[in-house]
PADO-224531 format. One record per residue (C-alpha): residue number from 0; z, y, x; residue in three letters. Coordinates in pm, 1 decimal. Each point is the difference from the previous one (the first is absolute). Layout:
BEGIN
SITE   i        w        v        u  aa
SITE NUM        Z        Y        X ALA
...
This chain:
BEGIN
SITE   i        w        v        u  aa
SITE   0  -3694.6   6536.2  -1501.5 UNK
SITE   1   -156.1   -344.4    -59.6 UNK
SITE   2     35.4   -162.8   -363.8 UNK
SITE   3    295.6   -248.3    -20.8 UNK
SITE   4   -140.6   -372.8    -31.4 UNK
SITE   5    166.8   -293.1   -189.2 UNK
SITE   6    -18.0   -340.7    187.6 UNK
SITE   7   -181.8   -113.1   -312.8 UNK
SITE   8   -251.1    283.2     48.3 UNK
SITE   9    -25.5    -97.3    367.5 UNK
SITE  10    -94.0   -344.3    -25.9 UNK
SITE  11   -200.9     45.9   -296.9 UNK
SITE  12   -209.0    254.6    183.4 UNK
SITE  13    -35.2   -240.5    306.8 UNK
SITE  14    -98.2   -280.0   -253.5 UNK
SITE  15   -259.6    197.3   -151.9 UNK
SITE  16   -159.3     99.3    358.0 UNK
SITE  17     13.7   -400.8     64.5 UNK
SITE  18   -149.5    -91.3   -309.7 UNK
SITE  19   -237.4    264.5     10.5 UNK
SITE  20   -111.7   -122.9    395.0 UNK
SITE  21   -330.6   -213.2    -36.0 UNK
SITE  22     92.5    -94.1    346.9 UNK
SITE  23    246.8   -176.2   -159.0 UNK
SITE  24   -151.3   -192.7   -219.1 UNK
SITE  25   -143.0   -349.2     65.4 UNK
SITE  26    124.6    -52.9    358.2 UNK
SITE  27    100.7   -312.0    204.0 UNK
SITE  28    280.0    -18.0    202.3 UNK
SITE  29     77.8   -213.5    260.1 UNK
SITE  30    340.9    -83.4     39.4 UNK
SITE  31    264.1   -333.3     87.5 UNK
SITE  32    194.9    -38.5   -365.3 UNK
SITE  33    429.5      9.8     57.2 UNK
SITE  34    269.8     58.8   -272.6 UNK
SITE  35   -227.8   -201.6   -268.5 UNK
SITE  36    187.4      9.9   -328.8 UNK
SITE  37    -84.8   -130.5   -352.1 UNK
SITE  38    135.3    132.1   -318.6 UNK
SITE  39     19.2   -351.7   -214.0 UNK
SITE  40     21.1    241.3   -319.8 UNK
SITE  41   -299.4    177.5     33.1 UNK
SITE  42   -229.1   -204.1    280.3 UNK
SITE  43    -84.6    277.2    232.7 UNK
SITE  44     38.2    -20.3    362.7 UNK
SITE  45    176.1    247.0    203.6 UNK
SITE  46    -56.4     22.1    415.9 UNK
SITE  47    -52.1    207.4    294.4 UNK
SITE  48   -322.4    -35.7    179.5 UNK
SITE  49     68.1     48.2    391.1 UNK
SITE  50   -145.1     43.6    368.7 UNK
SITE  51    165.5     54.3    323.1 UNK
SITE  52     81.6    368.9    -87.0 UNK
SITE  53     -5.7     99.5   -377.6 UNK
SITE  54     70.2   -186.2   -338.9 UNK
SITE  55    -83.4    102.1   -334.8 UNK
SITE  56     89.2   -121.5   -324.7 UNK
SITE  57   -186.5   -157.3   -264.2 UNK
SITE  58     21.4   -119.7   -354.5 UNK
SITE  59   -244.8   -308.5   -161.5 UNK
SITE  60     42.8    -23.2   -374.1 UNK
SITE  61    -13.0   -290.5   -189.5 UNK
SITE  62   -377.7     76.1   -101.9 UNK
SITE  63    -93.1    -34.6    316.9 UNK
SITE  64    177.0   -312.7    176.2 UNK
SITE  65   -134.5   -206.6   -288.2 UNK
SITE  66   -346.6     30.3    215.9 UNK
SITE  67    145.3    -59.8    325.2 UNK
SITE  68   -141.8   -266.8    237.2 UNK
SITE  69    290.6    -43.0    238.5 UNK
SITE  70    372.7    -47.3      0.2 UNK
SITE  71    201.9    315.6     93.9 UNK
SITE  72    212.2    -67.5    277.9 UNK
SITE  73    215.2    232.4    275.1 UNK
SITE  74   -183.7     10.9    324.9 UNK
SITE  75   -361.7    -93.8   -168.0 UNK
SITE  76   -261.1    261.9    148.1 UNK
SITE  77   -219.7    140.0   -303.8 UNK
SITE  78   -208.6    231.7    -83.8 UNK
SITE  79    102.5    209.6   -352.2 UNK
SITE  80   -232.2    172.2   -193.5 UNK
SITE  81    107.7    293.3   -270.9 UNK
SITE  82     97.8    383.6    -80.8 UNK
SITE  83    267.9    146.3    238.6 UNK
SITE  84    216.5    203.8   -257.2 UNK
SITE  85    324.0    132.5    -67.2 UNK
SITE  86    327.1   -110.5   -166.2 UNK
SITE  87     92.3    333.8   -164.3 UNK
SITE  88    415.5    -94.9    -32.7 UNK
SITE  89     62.4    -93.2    390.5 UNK
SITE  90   -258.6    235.1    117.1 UNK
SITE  91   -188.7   -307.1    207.2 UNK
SITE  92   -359.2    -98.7     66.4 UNK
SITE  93   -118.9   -320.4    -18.3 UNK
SITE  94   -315.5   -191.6    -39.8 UNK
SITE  95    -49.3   -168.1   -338.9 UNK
SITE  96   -151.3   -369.4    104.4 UNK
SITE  97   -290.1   -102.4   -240.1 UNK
SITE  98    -83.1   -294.2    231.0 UNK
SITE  99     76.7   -167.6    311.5 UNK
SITE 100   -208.5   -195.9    276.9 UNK
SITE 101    165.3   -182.9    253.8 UNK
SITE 102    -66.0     65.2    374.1 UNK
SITE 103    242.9   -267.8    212.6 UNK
SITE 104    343.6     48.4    142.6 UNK
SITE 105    147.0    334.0     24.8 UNK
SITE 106      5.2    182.2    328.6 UNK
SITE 107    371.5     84.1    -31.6 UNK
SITE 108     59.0   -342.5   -126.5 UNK
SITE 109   -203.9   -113.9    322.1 UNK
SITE 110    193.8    222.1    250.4 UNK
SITE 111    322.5   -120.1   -127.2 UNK
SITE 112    -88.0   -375.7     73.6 UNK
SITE 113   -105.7     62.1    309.5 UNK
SITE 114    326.8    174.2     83.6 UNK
SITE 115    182.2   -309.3   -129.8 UNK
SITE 116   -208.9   -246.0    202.3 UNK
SITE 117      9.4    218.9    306.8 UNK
SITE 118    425.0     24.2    -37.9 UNK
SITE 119     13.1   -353.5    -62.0 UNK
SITE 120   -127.8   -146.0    284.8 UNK
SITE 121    217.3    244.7    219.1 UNK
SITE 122    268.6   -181.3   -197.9 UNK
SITE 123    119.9    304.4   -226.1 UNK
SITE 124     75.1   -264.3   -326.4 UNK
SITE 125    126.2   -308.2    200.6 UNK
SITE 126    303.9   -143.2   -188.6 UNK
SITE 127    165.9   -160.6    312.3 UNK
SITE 128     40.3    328.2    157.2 UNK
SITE 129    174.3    199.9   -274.5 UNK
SITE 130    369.7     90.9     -3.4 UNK
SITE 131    230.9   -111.4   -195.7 UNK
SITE 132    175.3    255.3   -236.9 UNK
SITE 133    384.4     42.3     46.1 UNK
SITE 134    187.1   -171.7   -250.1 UNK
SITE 135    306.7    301.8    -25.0 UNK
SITE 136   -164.4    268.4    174.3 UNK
SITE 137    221.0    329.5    137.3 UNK
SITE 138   -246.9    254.2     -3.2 UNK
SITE 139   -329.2    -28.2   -195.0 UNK
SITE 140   -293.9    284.8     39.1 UNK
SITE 141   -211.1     92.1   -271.5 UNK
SITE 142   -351.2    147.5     72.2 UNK
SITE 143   -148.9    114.0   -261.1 UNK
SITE 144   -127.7    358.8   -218.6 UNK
SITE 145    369.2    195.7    -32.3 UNK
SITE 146   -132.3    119.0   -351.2 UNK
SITE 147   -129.2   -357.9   -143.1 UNK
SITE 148    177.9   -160.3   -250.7 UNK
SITE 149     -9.7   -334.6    237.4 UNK
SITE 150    277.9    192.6    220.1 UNK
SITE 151    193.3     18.0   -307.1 UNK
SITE 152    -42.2   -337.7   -159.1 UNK
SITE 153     98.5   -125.0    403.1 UNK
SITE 154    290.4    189.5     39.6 UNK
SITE 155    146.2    -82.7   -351.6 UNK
SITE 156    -18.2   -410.3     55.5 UNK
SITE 157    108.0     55.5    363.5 UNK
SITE 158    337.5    183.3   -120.2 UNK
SITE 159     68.1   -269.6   -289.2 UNK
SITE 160    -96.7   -286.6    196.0 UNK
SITE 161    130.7     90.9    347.1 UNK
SITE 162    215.2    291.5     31.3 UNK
SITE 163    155.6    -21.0    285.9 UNK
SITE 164   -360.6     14.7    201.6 UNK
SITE 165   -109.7    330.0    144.6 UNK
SITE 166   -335.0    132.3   -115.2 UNK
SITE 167   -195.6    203.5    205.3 UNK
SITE 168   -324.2    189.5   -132.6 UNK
SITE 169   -279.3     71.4    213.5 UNK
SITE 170   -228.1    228.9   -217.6 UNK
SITE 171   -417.3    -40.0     22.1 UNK
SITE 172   -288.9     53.1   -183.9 UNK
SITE 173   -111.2   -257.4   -143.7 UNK
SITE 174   -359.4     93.3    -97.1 UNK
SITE 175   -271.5    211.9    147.5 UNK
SITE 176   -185.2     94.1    281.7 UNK
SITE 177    328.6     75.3    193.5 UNK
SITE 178    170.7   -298.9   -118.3 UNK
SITE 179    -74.4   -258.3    284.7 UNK
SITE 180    131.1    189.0    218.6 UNK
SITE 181    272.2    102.4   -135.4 UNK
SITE 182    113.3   -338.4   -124.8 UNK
SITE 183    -56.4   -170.1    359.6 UNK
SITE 184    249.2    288.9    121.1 UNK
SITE 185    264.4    -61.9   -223.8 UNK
SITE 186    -29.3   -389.3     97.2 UNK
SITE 187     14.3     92.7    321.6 UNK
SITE 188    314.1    241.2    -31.6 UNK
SITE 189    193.8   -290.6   -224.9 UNK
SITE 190    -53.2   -243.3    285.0 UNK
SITE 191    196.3    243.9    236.1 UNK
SITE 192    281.7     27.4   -223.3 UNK
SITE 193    133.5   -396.8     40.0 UNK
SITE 194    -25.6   -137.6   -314.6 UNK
SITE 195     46.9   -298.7   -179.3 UNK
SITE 196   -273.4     78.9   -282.2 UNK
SITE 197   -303.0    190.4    -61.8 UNK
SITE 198   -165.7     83.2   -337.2 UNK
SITE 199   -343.1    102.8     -2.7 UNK
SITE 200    -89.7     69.0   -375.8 UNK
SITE 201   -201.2    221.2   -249.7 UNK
SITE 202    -24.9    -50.5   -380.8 UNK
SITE 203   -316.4    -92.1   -173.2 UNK
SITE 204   -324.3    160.3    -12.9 UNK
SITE 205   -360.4    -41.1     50.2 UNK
SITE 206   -181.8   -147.4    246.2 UNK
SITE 207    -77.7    318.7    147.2 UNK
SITE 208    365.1    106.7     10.7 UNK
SITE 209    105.8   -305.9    172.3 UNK
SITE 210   -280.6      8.6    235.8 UNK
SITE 211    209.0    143.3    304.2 UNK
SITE 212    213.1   -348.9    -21.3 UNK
SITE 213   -319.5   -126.3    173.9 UNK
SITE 214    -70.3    205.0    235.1 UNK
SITE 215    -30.0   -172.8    384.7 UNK
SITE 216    311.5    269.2    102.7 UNK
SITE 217    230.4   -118.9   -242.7 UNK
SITE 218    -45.2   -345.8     78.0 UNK
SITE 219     17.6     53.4    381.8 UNK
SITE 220    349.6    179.2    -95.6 UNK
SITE 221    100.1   -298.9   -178.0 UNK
SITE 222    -58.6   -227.1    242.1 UNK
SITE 223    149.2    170.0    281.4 UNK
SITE 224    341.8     94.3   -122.8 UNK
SITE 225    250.9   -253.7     87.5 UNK
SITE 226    200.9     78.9   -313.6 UNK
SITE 227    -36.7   -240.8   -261.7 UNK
SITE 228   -183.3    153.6   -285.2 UNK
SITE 229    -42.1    -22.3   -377.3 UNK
SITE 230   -362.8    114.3   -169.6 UNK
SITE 231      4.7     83.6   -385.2 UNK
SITE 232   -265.7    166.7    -51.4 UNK
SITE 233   -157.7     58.8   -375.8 UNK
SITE 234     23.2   -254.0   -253.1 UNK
SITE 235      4.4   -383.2     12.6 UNK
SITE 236   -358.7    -66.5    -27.5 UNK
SITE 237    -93.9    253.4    311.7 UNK
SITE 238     21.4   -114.7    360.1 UNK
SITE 239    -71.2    273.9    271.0 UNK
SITE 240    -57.4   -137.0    359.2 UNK
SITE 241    347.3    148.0     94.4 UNK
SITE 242    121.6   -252.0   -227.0 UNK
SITE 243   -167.5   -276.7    182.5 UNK
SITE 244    138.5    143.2    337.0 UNK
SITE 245    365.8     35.3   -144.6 UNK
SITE 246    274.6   -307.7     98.2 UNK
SITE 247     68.3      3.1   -391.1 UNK
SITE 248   -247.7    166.0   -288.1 UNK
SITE 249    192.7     77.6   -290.6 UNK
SITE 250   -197.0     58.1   -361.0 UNK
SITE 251    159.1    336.2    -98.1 UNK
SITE 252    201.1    200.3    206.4 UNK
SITE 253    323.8    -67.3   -262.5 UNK
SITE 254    -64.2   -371.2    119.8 UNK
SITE 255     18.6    120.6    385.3 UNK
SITE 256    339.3    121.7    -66.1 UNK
SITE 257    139.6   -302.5   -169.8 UNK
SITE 258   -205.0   -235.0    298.1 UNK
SITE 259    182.4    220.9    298.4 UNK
SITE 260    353.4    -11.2   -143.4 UNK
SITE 261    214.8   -228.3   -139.7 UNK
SITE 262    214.2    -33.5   -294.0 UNK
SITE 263    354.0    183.9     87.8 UNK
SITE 264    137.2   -245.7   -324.4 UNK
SITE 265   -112.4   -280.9    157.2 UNK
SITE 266    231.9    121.5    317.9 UNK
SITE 267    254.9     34.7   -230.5 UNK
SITE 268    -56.8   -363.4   -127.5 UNK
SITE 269     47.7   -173.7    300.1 UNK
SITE 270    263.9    234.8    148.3 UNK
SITE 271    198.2   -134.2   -274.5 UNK
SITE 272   -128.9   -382.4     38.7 UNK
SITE 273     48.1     50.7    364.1 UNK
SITE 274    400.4    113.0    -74.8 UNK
SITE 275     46.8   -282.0   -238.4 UNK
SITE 276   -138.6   -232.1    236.7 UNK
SITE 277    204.2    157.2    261.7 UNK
SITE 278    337.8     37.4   -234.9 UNK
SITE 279    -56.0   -380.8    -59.7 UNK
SITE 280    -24.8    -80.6    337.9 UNK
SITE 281    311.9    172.3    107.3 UNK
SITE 282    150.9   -196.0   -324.1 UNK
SITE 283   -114.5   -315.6    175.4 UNK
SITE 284    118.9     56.4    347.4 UNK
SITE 285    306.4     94.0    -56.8 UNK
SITE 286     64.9   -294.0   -261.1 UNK
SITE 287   -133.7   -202.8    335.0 UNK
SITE 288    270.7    178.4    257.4 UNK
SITE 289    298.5    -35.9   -282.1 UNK
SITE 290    -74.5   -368.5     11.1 UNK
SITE 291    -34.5    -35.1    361.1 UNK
SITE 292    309.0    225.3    -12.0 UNK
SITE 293    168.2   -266.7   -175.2 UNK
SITE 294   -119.4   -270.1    154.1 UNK
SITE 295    115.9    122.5    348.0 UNK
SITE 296    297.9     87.1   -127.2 UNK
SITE 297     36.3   -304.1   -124.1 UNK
SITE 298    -93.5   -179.3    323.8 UNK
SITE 299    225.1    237.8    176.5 UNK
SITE 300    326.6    -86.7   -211.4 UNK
SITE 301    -59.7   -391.6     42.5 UNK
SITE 302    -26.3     89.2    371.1 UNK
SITE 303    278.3    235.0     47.3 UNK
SITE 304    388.5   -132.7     98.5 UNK
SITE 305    102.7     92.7   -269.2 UNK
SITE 306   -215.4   -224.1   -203.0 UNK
SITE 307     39.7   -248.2    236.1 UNK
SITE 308    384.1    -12.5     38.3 UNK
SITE 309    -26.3    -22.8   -422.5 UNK
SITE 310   -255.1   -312.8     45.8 UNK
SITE 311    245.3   -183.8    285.2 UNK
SITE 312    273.9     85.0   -274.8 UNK
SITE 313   -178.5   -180.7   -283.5 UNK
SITE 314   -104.2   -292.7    237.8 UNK
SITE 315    363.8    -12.1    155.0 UNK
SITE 316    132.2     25.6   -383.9 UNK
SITE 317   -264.0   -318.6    -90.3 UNK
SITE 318     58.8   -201.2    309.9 UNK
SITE 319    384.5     28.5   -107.1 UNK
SITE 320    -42.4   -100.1   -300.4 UNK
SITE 321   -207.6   -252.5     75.8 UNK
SITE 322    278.2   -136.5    247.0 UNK
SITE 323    276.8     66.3   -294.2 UNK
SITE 324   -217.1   -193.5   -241.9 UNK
SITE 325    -62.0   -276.9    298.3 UNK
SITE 326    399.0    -11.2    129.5 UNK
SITE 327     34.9    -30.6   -406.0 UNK
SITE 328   -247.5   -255.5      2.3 UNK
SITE 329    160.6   -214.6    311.1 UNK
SITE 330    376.9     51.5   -145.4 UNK
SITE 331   -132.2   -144.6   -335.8 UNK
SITE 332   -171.3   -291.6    169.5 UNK
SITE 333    304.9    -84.7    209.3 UNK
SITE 334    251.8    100.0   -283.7 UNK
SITE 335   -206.8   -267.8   -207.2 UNK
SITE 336     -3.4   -282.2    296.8 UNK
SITE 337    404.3     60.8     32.5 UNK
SITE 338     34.9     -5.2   -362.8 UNK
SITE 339   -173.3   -405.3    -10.1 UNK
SITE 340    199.9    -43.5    327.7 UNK
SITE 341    317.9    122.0   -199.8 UNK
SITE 342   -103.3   -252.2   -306.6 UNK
SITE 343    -90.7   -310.8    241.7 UNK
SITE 344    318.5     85.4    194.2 UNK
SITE 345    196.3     -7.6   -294.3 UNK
SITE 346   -166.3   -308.0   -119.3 UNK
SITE 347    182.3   -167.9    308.0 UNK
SITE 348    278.8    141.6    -22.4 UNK
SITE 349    362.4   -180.3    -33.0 UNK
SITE 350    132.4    245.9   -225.3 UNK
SITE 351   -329.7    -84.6   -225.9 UNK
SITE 352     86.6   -378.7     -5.5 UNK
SITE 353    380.7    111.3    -38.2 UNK
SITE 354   -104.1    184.9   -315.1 UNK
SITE 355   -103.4   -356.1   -139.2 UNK
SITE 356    336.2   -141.2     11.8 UNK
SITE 357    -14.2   -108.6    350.0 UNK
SITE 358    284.3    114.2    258.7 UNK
SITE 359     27.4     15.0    385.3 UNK
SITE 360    278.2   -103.0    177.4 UNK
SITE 361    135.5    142.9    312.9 UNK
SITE 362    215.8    -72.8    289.8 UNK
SITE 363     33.5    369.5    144.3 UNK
SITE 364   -365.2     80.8     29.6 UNK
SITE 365    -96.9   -325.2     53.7 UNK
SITE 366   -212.1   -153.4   -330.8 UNK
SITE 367    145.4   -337.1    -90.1 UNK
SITE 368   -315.1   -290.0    -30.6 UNK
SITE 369    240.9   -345.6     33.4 UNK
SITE 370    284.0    -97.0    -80.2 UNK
SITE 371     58.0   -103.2    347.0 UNK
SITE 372     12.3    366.7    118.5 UNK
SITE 373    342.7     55.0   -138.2 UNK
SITE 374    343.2   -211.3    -26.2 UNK
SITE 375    251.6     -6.1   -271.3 UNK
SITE 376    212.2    259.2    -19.1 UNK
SITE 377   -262.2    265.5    145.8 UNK
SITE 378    -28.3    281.3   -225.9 UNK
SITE 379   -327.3     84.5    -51.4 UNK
SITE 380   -167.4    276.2   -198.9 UNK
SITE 381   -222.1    -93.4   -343.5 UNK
SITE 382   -258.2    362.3    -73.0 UNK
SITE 383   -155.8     -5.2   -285.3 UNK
SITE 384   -275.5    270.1   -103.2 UNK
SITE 385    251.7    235.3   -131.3 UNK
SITE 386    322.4    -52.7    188.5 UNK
SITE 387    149.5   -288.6    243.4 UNK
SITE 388    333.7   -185.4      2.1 UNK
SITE 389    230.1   -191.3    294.0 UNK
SITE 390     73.3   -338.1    -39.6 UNK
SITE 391    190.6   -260.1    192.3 UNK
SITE 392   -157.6   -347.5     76.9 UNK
SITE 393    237.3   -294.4   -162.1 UNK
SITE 394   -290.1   -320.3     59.7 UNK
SITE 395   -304.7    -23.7    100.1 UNK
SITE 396   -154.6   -251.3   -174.3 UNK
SITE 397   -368.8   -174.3    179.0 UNK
C-alpha cells in the first residue's frame, strides 16, 4: 500500500522539486499581462501573464517594481524575467517577476480589437438598430450559469420588483472551451420560446473567465436573435464585446434585473392615481348631468301646460287687476268731475239762493218774474228753502 500524503506534504514536495529545478531559475517569459492587481498596503503587483492558449500567474514584489521602466497595464505585451516557484498553501506555480521589459501590444489584446473593428463595420454595435427593452415585460429569459450566484441575485430582484412576470432559465456555461457554444445555443433556444426579455449574464471574474463574452459566436448569437436582450456581464468596469452587441448593457447582472422590469409599487401608485382621477371624474360628470338634469327639468316645467295654464293664470290675475285698479281709477276720476258738477250745480241752484232768505213764487209750476204775470185775487204759492206757503193776491202794486 502507498504511504498516505497530507496536501501540505504534497505541495511542499512539488515546491521543493520547483525550487530545486535550475531550469527554473532565471527564465523569461513571454506573455500579454490581464487581471493586473496592486496591493496599496504592501506595493506588490499581482497578474497573469497570457498567450493564445495558456496563462500563468505571477507575483512582483515591491523590491522589484521600484526598478521598473514601464507602467504595468492589462493588454501590454512584456517580457518577465524571474524563478518559477510554488505557493505551498494553494498548491500553485507561478513565476516570481524580478523585472519586466516591454515588447508592444498584446497578441490577445490585438485579436480582440480586431474582432471589434471587424463586428463594427458589419454593424454589430450600431445604436440605431437596437431594440428597445419592454417596459412591463410577460415573460423574461435568463441565460446564464444555473449554479452562479448572478442567477440568484436575478431572480431575487425580479420576484420583489416584478412578480407577476414569468421567469424562464435557460442554463449555459458560462466559461471554457465549451462555453461559446453552449451559450450561442441557449440564445438561440430563448429566441424560440417568444419572449419579451432576455438576460445574458455571469458574475465577475478575470479576464480570462470572461473571455468567452468575446468570442465572434456569441456575438453573432446576439445579433441574430430578434428578442430584445439584456448583457450583464462581470462588474461595472468590464465590457465584453457581447455587451457592445446587446440592445441594453447593464453593469452587474442585479442591475439587468432592475433595467428589464419595472417597479410593481409604482403600478400600484398610479393604479390608485388613475382611480382617484377616475373616482373624480365620475364625481364631476355626474355633478354635470344633475345640473343639466335640472336645468331641463326646469325648461321642461316652464314649457309644459301645466306651467303654462299657471303663467296665463297669473297674467289673467294681473291684467284683472290691472283693469280693477283702472275701472277704480276711471270711477274716481268721474266720481270727482260729478262731485265739482254737484258743487257748481248747487252753486246755481234756487234752493241755494232760497237758503239766503230769498223765496220763489209760483203759479202752478209756473215761476212768477212780474207782477204782471198774476192778477189780484190769484193765489199763488211763496217756497222758501225749507217749506212753501199759498197766498192770495189783494194789489199789485207797479
Amino acid at each position: 500500500m502507498s504511504v498516505i500524503l497530507t496536501v501540505s506534504q504534497i505541495n511542499r514536495y512539488m515546491a521543493s522539486k520547483i525550487r530545486g529545478d535550475t531550469k527554473l531559475k532565471d527564465v523569461a517569459v513571454k506573455g500579454e499581462i490581464s487581471n493586473l492587481n496592486t496591493s496599496y498596503s504592501s506595493g506588490h503587483f499581482y497578474f497573469t501573464l497570457k498567450d493564445e492558449n495558456s496563462s500563468l500567474k505571477a507575483i512582483m514584489f515591491s523590491s522589484a517594481t521600484k526598478n521598473l521602466r514601464v507602467e504595468l497595464k492589462n493588454g501590454l505585451n512584456v517580457m518577465a524575467l524571474g524563478n518559477i516557484d510554488c505557493y505551498e498553501r494553494d498548491g500553485v506555480y507561478q513565476i516570481i517577476v524580478t523585472d519586466i521589459q516591454p515588447i508592444g501590444v498584446g497578441a490577445v489584446k490585438e485579436s480582440l480589437d480586431k474582432l471589434k473593428i471587424r463586428l463594427k463595420d458589419k454593424g454589430y454595435f450600431n445604436s440605431d438598430i437596437k431594440k428597445e427593452i419592454p417596459y412591463a415585460p410577460k415573460t423574461i429569459g435568463v441565460v446564464t450559469s444555473i449554479t452562479g450566484a448572478a442567477l440568484q441575485d436575478i431572480l431575487n430582484i425580479l420576484k420583489r420588483r416584478y412578480p407577476i412576470c414569468r421567469v424562464l432559465v435557460f442554463p449555459t456555461l458560462v466559461q471554457g472551451i465549451d462555453a461559446k457554444d453552449n451559450i450561442a445555443d441557449a440564445l438561440m433556444l430563448a429566441d424560440s420560446m417568444n419572449l419579451n426579455t432576455i438576460i445574458l449574464a455571469r458574475g465577475g471574474g478575470s479576464a480570462e473567465d470572461l473571455s468567452v463574452f468575446n468570442e465572434e459566436k456569441v456575438a453573432d448569437a446576439i445579433f441574430n436573435i430578434k428578442t430584445p436582450i439584456i448583457s450583464a456581464v462581470g462588474h461595472e468596469t468590464d465590457i465584453t464585446i457581447a455587451d457592445l452587441v446587446a440592445d441594453l448593457r447593464a453593469p452587474t447582472p442585479s442591475a439587468a434585473a432592475e433595467l428589464a422590469s419595472p417597479d410593481i409599487s409604482v403600478f400600484y401608485s398610479t393604479i390608485d392615481s388613475l382611480k382617484q382621477r377616475m373616482r373624480k371624474t365620475v364625481e364631476n360628470k355626474i355633478s354635470d348631468c344633475g345640473v343639466l338634469s335640472k336645468s331641463a327639468y326646469e325648461r321642461f316645467n316652464a314649457a309644459s301646460p301645466e306651467r303654462r295654464l299657471e303663467i296665463g293664470e297669473v297674467k289673467l290675475n294681473n291684467s284683472a287687476q290691472r283693469l280693477r285698479t283702472s275701472i277704480y281709477n276711471i270711477l274716481n276720476k268721474y266720481s270727482d268731475r260729478l262731485a265739482a258738477s254737484a258743487s257748481l250745480l248747487d252753486s246755481y241752484s234756487p234752493l241755494k239762493v232760497l237758503s239766503r232768505g230769498y223765496s220763489l213764487t209760483l203759479s202752478g209750476e209756473r215761476v212768477i218774474t212780474k207782477a204782471d204775470e198774476v192778477s189780484v185775487g190769484d193765489t199763488v204759492e211763496i217756497r222758501f228753502s225749507d217749506s212753501s206757503i199759498n197766498a192770495e193776491v189783494k194789489n199789485i202794486n207797479h
